[in-house]
ZAMARGU-4260 file (C-alpha; in steps of 0.2 Angstrom, whole numbers, plus 5000, padded with zeros to 4 digits):
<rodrens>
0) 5000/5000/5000 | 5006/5016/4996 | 5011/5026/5011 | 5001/5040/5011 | 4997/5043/5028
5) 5012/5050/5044 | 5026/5035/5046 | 5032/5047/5060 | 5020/5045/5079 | 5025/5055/5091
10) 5025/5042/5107 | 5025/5044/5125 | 5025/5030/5139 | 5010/5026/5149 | 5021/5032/5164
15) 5024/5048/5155 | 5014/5065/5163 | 4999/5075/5156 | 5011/5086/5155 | 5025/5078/5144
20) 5011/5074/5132 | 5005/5093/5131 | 5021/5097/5127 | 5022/5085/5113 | 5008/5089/5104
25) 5014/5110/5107 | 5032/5106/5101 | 5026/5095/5087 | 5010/5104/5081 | 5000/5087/5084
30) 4983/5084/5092 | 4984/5066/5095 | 4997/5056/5105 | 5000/5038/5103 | 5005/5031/5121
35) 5014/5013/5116 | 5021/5000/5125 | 5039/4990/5114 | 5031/5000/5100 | 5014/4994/5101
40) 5001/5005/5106 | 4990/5003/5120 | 4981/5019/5120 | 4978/5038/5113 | 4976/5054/5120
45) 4969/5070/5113 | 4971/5089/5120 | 4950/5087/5123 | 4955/5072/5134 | 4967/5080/5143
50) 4953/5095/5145 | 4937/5085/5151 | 4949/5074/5161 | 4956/5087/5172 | 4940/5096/5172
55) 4932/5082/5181 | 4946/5079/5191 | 4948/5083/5209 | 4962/5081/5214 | 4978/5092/5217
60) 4990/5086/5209 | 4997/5097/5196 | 4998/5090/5179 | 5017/5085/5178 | 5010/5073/5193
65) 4997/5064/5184 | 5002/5049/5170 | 4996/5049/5153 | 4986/5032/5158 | 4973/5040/5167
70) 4969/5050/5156 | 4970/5043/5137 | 4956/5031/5126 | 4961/5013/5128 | 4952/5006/5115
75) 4964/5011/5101 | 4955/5010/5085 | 4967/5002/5072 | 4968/4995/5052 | 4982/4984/5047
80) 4995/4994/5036 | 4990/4983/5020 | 4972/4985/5016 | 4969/4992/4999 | 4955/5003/5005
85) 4963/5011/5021 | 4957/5029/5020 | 4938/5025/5015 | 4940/5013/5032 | 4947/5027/5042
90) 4936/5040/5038 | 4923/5027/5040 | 4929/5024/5057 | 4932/5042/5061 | 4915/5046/5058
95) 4906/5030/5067 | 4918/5031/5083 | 4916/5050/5080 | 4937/5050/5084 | 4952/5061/5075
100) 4966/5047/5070 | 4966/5030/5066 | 4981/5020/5071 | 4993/5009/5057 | 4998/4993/5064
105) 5008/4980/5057 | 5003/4960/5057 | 5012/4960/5074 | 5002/4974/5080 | 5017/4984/5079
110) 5016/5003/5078 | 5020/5010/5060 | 5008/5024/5056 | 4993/5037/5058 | 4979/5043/5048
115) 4972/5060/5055 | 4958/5070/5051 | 4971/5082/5040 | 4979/5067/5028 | 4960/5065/5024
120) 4957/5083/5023 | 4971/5084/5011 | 4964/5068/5000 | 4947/5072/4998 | 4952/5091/4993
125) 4965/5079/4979 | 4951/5068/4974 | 4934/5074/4977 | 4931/5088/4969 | 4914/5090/4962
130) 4904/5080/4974 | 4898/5092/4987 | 4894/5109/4993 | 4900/5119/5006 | 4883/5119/5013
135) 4879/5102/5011 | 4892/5097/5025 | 4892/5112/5034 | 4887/5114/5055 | 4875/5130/5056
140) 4878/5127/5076 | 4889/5143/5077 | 4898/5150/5094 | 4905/5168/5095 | 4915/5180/5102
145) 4922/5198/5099 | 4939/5203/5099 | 4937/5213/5116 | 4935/5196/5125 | 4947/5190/5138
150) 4956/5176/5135 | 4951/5164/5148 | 4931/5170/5144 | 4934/5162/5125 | 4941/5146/5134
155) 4926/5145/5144 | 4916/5149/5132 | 4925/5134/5122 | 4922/5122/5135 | 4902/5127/5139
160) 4899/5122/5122 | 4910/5108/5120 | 4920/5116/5103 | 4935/5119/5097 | 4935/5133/5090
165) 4925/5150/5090 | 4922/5162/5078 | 4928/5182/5080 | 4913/5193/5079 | 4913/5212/5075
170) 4899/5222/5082 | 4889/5219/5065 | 4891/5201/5067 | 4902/5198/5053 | 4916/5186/5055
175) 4936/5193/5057 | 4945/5182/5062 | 4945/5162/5073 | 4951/5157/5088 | 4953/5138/5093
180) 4961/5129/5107 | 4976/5125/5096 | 4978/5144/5095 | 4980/5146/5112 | 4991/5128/5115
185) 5003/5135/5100 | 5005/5153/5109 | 5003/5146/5126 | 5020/5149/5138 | 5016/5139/5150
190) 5030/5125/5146 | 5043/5137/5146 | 5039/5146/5161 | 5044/5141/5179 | 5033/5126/5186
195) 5018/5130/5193 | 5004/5121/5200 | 4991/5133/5189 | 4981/5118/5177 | 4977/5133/5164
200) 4990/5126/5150 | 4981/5134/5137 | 4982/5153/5146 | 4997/5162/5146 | 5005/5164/5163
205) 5001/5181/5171 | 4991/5185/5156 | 4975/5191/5162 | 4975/5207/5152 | 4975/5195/5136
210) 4962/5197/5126 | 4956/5187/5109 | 4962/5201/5096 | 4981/5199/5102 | 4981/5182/5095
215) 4972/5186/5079 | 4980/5188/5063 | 4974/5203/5050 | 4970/5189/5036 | 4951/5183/5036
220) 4948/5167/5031 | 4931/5163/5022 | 4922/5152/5012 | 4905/5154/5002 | 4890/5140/5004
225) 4889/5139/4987 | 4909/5135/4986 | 4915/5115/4982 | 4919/5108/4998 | 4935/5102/4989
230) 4940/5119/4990 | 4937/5122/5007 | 4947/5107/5010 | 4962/5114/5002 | 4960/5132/5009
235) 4961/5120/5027 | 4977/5112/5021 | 4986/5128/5014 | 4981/5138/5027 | 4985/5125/5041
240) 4967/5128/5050 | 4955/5115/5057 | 4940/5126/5051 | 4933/5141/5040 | 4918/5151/5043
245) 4904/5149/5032 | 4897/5166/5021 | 4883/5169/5011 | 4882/5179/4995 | 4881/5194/5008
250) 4896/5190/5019 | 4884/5186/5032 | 4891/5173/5044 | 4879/5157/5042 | 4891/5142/5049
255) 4909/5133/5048 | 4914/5119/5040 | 4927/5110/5046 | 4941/5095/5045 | 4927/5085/5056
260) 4916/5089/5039 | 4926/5083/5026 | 4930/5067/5035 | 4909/5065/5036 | 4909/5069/5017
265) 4924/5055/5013 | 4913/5044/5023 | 4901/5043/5012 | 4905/5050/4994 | 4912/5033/4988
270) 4898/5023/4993 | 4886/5039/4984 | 4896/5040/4966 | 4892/5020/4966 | 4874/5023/4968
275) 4874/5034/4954 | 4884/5022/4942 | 4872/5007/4948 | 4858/5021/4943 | 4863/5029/4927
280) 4867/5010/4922 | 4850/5003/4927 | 4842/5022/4918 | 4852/5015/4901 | 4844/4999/4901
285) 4828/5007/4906 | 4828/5017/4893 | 4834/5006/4881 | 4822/4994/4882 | 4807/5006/4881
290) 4815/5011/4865 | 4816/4995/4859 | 4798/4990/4864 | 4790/5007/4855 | 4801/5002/4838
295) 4794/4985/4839 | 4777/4992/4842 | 4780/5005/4829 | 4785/4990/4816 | 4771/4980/4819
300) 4760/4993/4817 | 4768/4997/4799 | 4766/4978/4793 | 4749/4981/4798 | 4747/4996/4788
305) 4755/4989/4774 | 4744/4970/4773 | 4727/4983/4775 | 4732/4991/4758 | 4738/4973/4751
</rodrens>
C-alpha cells in the first residue's frame, strides 16, 4: 500500500505525565498522542481528553503529577497497514467512533503509522472535487466572540459548548477572524515558564489582560455556501486551520465547515458516486428497452398498415 498517511507518531509512555504529552503535541504541532508499549500501542490521547479529564478531576496534583494512563482512550482503533481501501476505512471509522486518527499497525500489532483528520482533509480536497457543497456538510451550530473578550472567557466559552473553535465577531456580526484551542496551545508559555501548579496550560501565565484580538491575525479566512467543499478542504490544508467560517452571498456569517466535515463527506461519497453508476446503468437499460419496445410496436404497426392496403 502506498504510504500515504504519517510513518512518523509521536510516542510517550504510559508512565509519561499530562504534561510531557502537552508538550508533545505544542512542540510538534499534533493533536493526537499515541502512548505505546515496545512500540505497540496501548492507548491515545487528545488535547479534549486531557481538557474533560482534568475538568472532572479533583484532585491536586498538578499536571506533571498525573500519568498519561489515566487519562488517554484505551480502545485504540486500528487497520492493518496493507488494506487496499485504508482511507475510505478510516474516515469510516472516524466518523462511526466520532474519533480524529486511526492508528497503522503491522501484522504483529506493531506501531508504524497514523491517519488523521488532516491526511484525509488533504485527499478528499486531491480527489473529490465536484461532489459536494459547502453547505451540504456544513454545522450551522455557530459559537462567537468579539475581539474585546478576555482570553480565559473564549476558553470557557470553548468548554460550555464543547467546541474547538469560535468564531471572532465584529459588532455587526460579521466574522474577522477564529480562535481555537490549538491557537491558544501554539501561543501558550506555560511549558517554558517556571513550574507552577496553575492547570490553565492553554492561558498564558500572568496574562490576564490578554484578550482574543492579540492572537488574531489581519488575514480573514472565508468560504461561500455555494463553494465545492473540495475547496474548502484545500484552503484547510494551505492555510493550516481546522475550520473556516461559512458566508453567504452577503458576507453574512451562516456556519463553519470543518476537518470533522470533510471526513463525514469522505465517509460517504464513495459509497454515493456507486449509487449513481448502479443508477445511470439501470436508467440506460431502462431506457433502452422502452426504446426497443416502441420500435417493435411501431413495426408492427407498419406491417399492419402495409397487409390493409395489400
Amino acid at each position: 500500500m502506498e504510504k500515504r498517511y504519517s510513518t512518523h507518531v509521536i510516542t510517550i509512555r504510559p508512565e509519561s505525565s499530562i504534561f510531557d504529552a502537552l508538550l508533545q503535541m505544542q512542540t510538534n504541532f499534533v493533536k493526537h498522542i499515541v502512548i505505546a508499549t515496545k512500540n505497540k500501542p496501548v492507548g491515545i490521547v487528545t488535547e479534549r481528553d486531557i481538557n474533560r479529564f482534568l475538568g472532572d478531576d479533583k484532585t491536586a496534583h498538578a499536571i506533571d503529577e498525573i500519568p498519561i494512563k489515566h487519562v488517554m482512550q484505551k480502545n485504540v482503533i486500528t487497520i492493518p497497514d496493507d488494506m487496499e481501501d485504508c482511507f475510505d476505512q478510516c474516515a469510516a471509522r472516524m466518523e462511526t467512533f466520532k474519533i480524529g486518527s486511526i492508528v497503522i499497525v503491522n501484522d504483529i500489532g506493531e506501531l508504524t503509522g497514523i491517519i488523521s483528520r488532516t491526511d484525509l482533509t488533504k485527499s478528499y480536497a486531491e480527489i473529490f472535487g465536484g461532489n459536494y457543497l459547502v453547505k451540504n456538510f456544513m454545522n450551522k451550530k455557530v459559537v462567537t466572540c468579539r475581539k474585546t473578550d478576555s482570553l480565559k472567557f473564549a476558553l470557557n466559552l470553548m468548554n460550555k459548548n464543547q467546541v474547538s473553535r469560535l468564531i471572532v465577531t465584529n459588532e455587526d456580526g460579521h466574522p474577522v477572524g477564529l480562535i481555537s484551542t490549538n491557537t491558544l496551545l501554539t501561543h501558550s508559555d506555560y511549558f517554558t515558564k517556571d513550574k507552577t501548579r496553575s492547570r490553565e496550560y492553554l492561558l498564558p501565565i500572568n496574562g490576564e489582560k490578554l484578550t482574543v484580538g492579540d492572537l488574531l491575525t489581519n488575514e480573514l479566512l472565508t468560504i461561500n455556501e455555494e463553494d465545492d467543499l473540495a475547496v474548502a478542504a484545500s484552503k484547510m490544508i494551505k492555510n493550516n486551520v481546522g475550520g473556516i467560517p461559512v458566508v453567504d452571498s452577503n458576507q453574512n456569517l451562516i456556519g463553519i465547515v470543518s476537518k470533522t466535515d470533510v471526513v463525514r463527506a469522505f465517509s460517504i461519497v464513495g459509497l454515493h458516486k456507486e449509487l449513481k453508476s448502479k443508477y445511470k446503468e439501470l436508467y440506460w437499460i431502462k431506457t433502452n428497452f422502452i426504446r426497443k419496445d416502441w420500435i417493435n410496436y411501431l413495426v408492427l404497426q407498419i406491417v399492419g398498415v402495409l397487409k390493409c392496403l395489400n
